[in-house]
C-alpha positions in Angstrom: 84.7 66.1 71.1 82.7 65.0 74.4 81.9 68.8 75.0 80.7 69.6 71.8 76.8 68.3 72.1 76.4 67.1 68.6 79.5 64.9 68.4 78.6 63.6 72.0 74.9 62.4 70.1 77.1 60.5 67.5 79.0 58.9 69.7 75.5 57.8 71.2 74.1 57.1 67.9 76.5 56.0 65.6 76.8 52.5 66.9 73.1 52.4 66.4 72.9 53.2 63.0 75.9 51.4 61.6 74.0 48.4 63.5 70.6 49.3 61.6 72.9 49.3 58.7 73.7 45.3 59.3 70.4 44.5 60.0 68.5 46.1 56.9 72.1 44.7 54.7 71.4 40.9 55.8 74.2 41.0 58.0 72.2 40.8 61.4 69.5 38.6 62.5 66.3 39.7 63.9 66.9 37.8 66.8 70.3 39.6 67.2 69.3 43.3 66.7 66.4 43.1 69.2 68.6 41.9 71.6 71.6 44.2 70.6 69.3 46.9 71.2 67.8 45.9 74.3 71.2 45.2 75.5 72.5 48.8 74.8 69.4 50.6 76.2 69.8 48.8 79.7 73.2 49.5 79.5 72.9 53.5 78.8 70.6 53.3 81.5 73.0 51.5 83.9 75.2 54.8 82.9 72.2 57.3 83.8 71.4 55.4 87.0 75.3 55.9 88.0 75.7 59.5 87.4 74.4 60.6 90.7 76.3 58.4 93.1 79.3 58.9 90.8 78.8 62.5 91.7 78.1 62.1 95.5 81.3 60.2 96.0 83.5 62.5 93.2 81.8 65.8 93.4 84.8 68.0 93.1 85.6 66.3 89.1 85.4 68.3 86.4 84.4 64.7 85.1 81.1 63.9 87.1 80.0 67.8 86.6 80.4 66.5 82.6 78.3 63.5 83.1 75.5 65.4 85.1 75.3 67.9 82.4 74.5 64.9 80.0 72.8 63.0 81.7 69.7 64.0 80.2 71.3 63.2 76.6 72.0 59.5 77.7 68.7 59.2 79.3 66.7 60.1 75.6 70.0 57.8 73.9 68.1 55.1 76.0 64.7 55.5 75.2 65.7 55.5 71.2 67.4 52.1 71.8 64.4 51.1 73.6 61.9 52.3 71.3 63.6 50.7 68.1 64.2 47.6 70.1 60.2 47.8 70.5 59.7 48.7 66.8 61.7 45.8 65.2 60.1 43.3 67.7 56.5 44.5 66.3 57.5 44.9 62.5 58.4 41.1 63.2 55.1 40.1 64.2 52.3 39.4 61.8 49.3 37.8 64.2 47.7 40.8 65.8 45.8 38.3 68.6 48.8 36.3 69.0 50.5 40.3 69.9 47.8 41.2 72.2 47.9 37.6 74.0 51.9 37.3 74.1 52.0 40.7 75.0 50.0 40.8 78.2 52.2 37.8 80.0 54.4 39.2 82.4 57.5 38.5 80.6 56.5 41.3 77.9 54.0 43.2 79.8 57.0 44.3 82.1 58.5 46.0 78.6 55.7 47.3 77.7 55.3 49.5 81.1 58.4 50.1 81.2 58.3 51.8 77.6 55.8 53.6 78.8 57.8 55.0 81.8 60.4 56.1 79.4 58.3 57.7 76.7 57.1 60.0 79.6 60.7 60.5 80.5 61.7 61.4 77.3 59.4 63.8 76.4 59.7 65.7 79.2 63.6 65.7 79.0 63.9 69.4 78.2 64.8 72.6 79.3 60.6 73.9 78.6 59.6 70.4 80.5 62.0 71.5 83.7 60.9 74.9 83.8 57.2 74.4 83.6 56.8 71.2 85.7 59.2 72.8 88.0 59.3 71.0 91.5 57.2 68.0 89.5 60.2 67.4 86.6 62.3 65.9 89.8 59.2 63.7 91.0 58.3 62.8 87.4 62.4 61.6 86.7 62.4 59.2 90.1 60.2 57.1 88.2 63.3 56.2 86.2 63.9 53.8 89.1 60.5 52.2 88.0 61.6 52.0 85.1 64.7 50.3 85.4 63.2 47.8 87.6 60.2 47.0 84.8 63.8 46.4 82.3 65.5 44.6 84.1 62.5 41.9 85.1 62.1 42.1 81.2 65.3 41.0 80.6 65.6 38.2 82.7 62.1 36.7 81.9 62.6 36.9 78.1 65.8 35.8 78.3 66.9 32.3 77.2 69.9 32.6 80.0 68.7 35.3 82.2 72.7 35.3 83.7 73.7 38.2 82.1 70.0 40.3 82.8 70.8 39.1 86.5 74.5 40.6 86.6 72.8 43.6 84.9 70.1 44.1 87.4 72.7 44.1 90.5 74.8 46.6 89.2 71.6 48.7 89.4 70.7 47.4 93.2 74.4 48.4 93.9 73.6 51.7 92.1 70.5 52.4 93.9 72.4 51.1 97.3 75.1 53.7 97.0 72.7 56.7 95.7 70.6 55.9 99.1 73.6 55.5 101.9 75.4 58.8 100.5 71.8 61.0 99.9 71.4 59.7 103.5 75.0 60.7 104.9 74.7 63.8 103.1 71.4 64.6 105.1 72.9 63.3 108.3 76.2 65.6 108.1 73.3 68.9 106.9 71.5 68.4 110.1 
């Protein structure tokens, strides 16, 4: 199942839509699927910020070669959480100056960028993308780190307990940590 492509997007998705199921049956609160999708977006983007010091540190796994190869497939997976997590937050709104006011205070501004970060991400998460931005594509995906950092702050200054969006954003320090020291080691033991 994980190495057929198509079953590996319902496993990504399914969860979503049964979710969006709840919500448009009653059975979910706004309040609870904005979150729930915020949530899972930051957490498939934990996943995509692990993969490459998951491979530095295991690179001989038939398992880390798996993740790298859908990596990209987790990455868009996260931008679709984020972007419906964006969409039911504005389909809830019905003051356009009280949007365009709330929205530029830091606590919601930092979603917006990020969102921003990600849409470029996405669309450019493509075979045609790779081959004609060439030595740009890798430049261009860095900016996932950006990204990540612009969620995270979101999290913990919309959040009525920011705990959780704090545990959250150190996993990714650690992340980031461990992807520097090994890219380093690994340019120490080339030279």
């Amino acid at each position: 199942v994980l190495n057929n492509r198509a079953a590996f997007w319902g496993l990504l998705y399914v969860p979503l839509v049964l979710q969006l199921g709840r919500f448009a049956g009653g059975e979910l609160f706004y309040g609870e699927i904005v979150h729930w999708t915020g949530v899972q977006s930051a957490r498939l983007l934990i996943i995509v910020l692990a993969v490459t010091p998951l491979w530095l540190l295991f690179r001989n796994s038939d398992w880390t070669g798996w993740l790298r190869r859908r990596r990209r497939d987790i990455g868009v997976a996260t931008f679709i959480y984020c972007a419906l997590h964006t969409g039911i937050y504005l389909g809830n709104l019905t003051d356009f100056q009280a949007v365009i006011s709330e929205n530029l205070q830091p606590p919601l501004l930092t979603g917006w960028i990020a969102l921003i970060v990600f849409t470029h991400l996405a669309l450019t998460s493509n075979d045609y993308s790779v081959r004609a931005l060439r030595g740009w594509w890798k430049s261009l995906h860095n900016l996932v780190y950006l990204g990540a950092g612009l969620t995270f702050a979101h999290w913990v200054l919309t959040a009525f307990d920011p705990t959780t969006g704090y545990v959250h954003l150190g996993m990714v320090v650690v992340l980031i940590s461990v992807r520097l020291i090994l890219k380093n080691r690994e340019r120490v033991l080339r030279n």
